[in-house]
Each structure stands twice: as structure tokens, then as C-alpha cells.
C-alpha positions as CSV (number, residue, x, y, z in Angstrom):
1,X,-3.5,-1.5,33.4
2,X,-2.8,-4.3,35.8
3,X,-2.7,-7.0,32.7
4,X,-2.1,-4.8,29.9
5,X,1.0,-6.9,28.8
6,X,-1.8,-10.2,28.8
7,X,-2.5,-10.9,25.0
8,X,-6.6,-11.6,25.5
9,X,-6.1,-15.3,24.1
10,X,-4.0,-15.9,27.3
11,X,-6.3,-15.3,29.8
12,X,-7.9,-18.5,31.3
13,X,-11.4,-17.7,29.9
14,X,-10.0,-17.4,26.5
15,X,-8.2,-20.3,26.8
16,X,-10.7,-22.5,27.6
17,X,-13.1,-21.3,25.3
18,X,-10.3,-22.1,22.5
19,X,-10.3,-25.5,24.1
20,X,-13.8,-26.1,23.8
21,X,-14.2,-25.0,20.2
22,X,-11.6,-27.5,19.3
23,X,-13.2,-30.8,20.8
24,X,-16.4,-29.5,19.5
25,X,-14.4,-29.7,15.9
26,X,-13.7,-33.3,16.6
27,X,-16.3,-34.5,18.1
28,X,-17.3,-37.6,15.6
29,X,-15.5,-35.9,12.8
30,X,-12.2,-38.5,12.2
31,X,-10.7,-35.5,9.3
32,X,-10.6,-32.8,11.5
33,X,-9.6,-34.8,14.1
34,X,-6.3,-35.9,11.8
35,X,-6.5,-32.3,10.6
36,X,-6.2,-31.0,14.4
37,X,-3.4,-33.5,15.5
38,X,-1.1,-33.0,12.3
39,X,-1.7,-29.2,13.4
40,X,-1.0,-29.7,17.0
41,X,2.8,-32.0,15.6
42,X,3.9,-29.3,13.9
43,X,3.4,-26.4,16.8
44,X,5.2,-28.8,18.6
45,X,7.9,-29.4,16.3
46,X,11.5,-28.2,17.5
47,X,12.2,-24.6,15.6
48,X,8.6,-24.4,14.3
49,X,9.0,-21.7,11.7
50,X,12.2,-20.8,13.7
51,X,10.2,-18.9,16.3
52,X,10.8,-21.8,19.5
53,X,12.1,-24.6,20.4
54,X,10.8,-27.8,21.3
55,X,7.6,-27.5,23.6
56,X,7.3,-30.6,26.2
57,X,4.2,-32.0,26.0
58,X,3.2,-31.1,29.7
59,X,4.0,-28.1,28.6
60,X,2.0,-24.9,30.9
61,X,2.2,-21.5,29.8
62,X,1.7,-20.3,33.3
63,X,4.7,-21.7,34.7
64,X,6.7,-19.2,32.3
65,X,4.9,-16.2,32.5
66,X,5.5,-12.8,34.6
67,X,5.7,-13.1,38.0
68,X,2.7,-12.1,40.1
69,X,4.8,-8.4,41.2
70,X,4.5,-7.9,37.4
71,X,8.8,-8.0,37.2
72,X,10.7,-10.0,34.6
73,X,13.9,-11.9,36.4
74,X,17.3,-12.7,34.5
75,X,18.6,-16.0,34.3
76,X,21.2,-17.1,36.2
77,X,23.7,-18.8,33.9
78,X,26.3,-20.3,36.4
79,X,27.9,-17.2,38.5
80,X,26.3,-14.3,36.8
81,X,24.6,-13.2,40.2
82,X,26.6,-10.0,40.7
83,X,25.8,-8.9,37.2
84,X,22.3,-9.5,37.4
85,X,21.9,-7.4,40.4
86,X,23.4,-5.1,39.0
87,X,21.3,-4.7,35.5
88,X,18.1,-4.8,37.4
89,X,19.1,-1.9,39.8
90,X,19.9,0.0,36.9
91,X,16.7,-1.2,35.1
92,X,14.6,0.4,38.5
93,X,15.9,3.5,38.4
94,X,13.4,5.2,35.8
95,X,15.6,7.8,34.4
96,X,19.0,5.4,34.1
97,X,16.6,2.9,31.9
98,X,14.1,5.6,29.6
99,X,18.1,7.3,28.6
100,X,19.4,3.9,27.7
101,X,16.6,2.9,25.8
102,X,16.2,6.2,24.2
103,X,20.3,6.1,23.5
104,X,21.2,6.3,19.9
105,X,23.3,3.4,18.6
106,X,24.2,5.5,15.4
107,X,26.5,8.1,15.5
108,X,30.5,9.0,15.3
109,X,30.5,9.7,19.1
110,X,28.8,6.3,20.2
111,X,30.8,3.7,21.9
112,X,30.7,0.3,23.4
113,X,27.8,0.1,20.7
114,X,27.7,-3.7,21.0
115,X,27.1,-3.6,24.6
116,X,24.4,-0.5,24.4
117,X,22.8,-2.6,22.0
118,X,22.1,-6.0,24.0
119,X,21.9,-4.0,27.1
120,X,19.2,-1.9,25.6
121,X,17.8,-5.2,24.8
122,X,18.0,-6.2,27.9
123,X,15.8,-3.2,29.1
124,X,13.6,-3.8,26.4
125,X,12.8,-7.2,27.8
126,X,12.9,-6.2,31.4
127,X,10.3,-3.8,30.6
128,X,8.0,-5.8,28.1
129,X,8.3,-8.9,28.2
130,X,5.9,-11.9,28.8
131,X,8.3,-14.5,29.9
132,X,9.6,-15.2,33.6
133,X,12.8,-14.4,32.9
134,X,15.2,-13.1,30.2
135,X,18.4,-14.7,29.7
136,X,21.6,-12.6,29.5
137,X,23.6,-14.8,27.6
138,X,24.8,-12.3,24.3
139,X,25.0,-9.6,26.7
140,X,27.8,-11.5,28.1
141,X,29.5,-12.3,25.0
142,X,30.3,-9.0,23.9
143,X,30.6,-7.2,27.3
144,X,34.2,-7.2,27.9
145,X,35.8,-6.7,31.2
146,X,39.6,-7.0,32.0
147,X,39.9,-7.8,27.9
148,X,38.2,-10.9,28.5
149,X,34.1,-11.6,27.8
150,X,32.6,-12.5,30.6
151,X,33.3,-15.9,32.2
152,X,29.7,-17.1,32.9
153,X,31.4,-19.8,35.4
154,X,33.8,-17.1,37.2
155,X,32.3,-15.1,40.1
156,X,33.5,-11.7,39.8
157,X,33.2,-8.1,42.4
158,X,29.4,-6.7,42.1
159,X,31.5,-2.8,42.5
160,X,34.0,-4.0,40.7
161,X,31.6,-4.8,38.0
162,X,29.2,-2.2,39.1
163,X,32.2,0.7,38.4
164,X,33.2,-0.9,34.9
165,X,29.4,-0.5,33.6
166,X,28.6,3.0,33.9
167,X,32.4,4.1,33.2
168,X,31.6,2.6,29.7
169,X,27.9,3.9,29.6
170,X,29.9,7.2,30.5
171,X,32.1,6.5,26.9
172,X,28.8,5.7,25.1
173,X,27.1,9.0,24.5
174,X,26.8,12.4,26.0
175,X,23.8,12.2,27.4
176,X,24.3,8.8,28.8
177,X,27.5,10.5,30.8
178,X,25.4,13.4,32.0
179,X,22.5,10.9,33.4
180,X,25.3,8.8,35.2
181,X,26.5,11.8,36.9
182,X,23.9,12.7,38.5
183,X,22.4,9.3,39.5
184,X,26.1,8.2,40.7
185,X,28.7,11.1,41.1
186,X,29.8,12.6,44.2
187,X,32.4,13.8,45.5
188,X,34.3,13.6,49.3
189,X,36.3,16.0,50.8
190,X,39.5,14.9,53.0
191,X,40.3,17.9,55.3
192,X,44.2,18.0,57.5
193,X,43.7,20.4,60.4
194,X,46.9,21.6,61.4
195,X,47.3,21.4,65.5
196,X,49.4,24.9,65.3
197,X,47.5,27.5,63.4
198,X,44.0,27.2,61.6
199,X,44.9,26.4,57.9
200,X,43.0,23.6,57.1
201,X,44.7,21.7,54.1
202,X,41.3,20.3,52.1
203,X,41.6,18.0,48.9
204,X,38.6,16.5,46.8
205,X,37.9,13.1,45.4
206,X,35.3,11.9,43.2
207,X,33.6,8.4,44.1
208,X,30.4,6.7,42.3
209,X,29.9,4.0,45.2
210,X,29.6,4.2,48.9
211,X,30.8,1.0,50.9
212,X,28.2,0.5,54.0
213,X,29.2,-2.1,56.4
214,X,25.7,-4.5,57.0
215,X,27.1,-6.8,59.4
216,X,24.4,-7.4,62.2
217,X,22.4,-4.6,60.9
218,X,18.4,-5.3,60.0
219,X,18.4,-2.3,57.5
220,X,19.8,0.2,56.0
221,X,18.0,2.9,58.5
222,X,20.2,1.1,61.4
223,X,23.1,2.4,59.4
């Protein structure tokens, strides 16, 4: 299980097996050494059958692939650190990421379905795939906040941002609302004690966030 998302031709022994076989195939054979190097121009070829760019020639699978923890990061595109945080806490907590990947994009009810589609996507790559880290750009061009897409250059709140996100996974589906009520919703009770006779004047107020002040604190248990 610990390299079930390693294709068996990427393991090193596979690899270098592969790379044997094909100097064997050349070895004092000047066809399929022409034959091998036309083949080896065109993988390298910028939008080879539209599937990748350009490969460098000191090109290293390695270098790109999961990180040893087995996690998938998201690129950083300028000042997208707040949102990024924010995605991959969602993405941890198992029952906030099965619902949006199980969400239905179809429907009369469905909002936002622009968003629940790349950030299902989003998920999807968290979760599966094989690169180091997935970039976020299209989730940022149709996720609108303050009726603007987001700025990729403009630092913006992490609550601020945080809030915005599940109120419109709230508008998306049903079920989506019910799973970021109980993951997120609380509620806080302000009591007024009156200093002349015991009536205690109580309101209630719903919050999804809880400010914690960290200053010179090691962690979260010295809170």
C-alpha cells in the first residue's frame, strides 16, 4: 500500500532495466540507433501529442514526484499562501473531502458549480496524484471573492477567505451545508447578569471560526 500510486515502470529497477534494453538495441546497430533518437526528439518535443510540455534534457522524474510523507503540495503562484492553507486543511479532514468529491455538479439546486468543479479537481489531485505539487491556477479564475477573481499577486485574510469558502460550499448542495455544519458550526452564548435580581439576560451567536492568540505560545496545548 505504501507505493500503490507508483506505476511499476517508475520504480528504479524498472527503470534501469528499460535502460539497459535500449543500449542493448543499439549496440552496433546504426538504424535502431537513428530509430531510438528520432523516438527520443519527439517525447521531447514541446506539446507531444498535447499531453506535456517541453522536458529539459536534465530532465529527473524524481525531482517531481510525491513527497516522501506521501502528500501532494499546491503551488504557490505569487500570494496564494492563505488559500492554499486553506484547501489543504479542508483536503485533511476526511469527511469535508469524500462529500466534496462525491458532490453532484448536476442538478437545479447546485451552485457555485464552477468552483465545486475545479475544487473537486483540486481534491482529486490532492488525493491521486503523482506529481509534487498541483497548481491552483483555474481554481483561481473562476473563484470569485468580493466580485473580483482572485488576485494571484494580492495577499488577502486566510478567515476572511477561510469564511467565504464554506459559506458558498454551504449554497452548493444540501449535503455539502449539512457536512459544514457539523465540521464548523457553533454557537456562543453572551450572558448579562443583572447586579439587582437574578434574571440573567442570555443571547446566542453562531460563529464557524475561533480566534486563538499564539503569541509566545509553543502549542496549541499551552492555549
Amino acid at each position: 500500500m505504501e507505493t500503490r500510486y507508483l506505476p511499476k515502470c517508475k520504480s528504479k529497477q524498472s527503470r534501469d532495466a528499460a535502460y539497459e534494453l535500449m543500449t542493448e538495441f543499439v549496440k552496433g546497430s546504426a538504424i535502431n540507433y537513428k530509430l531510438l533518437h528520432s523516438k527520443m526528439l519527439r517525447q521531447h518535443t514541446p506539446g507531444h501529442n498535447g499531453k506535456h510540455p517541453h522536458y529539459p534534457w536534465n530532465y529527473w522524474p524524481h525531482d517531481d514526484g510525491r513527497a516522501s510523507c506521501g502528500f501532494v503540495g499546491l503551488t504557490n503562484l505569487g500570494a496564494t499562501c492563505y488559500m492554499a492553507s486553506c484547501v489543504q486543511q479542508l483536503f485533511m479532514m476526511s469527511e469535508a473531502r469524500d462529500s466534496v468529491l462525491s458532490a453532484k455538479i448536476s442538478g437545479q439546486d447546485v451552485k457555485h458549480v464552477g468552483i465545486l468543479r475545479e475544487l473537486q479537481k483540486m481534491f482529486a489531485y490532492l488525493q491521486e496524484s503523482e506529481h509534487k505539487a498541483y497548481n491552483p491556477r483555474s481554481f483561481c479564475k473562476v473563484y470569485v471573492m468580493d466580485k473580483q477573481p482572485l488576485n494571484t499577486g494580492e495577499q488577502k485574510d486566510m478567515t476572511e477567505f477561510f469564511t467565504d469558502l464554506i459559506s458558498k460550499m454551504e449554497e452548493m448542495s444540501p449535503d455539502l451545508k449539512d457536512v459544514v455544519r457539523s465540521l464548523f458550526h457553533g454557537v456562543i452564548t453572551n450572558n448579562v447578569v443583572s447586579l439587582d435580581c437574578p434574571h440573567v439576560s442570555r443571547t446566542l451567536e453562531e460563529f464557524y471560526t475561533v480566534r486563538c492568540q499564539v503569541a509566545d505560545m509553543k502549542n496549541l496545548c499551552d492555549h
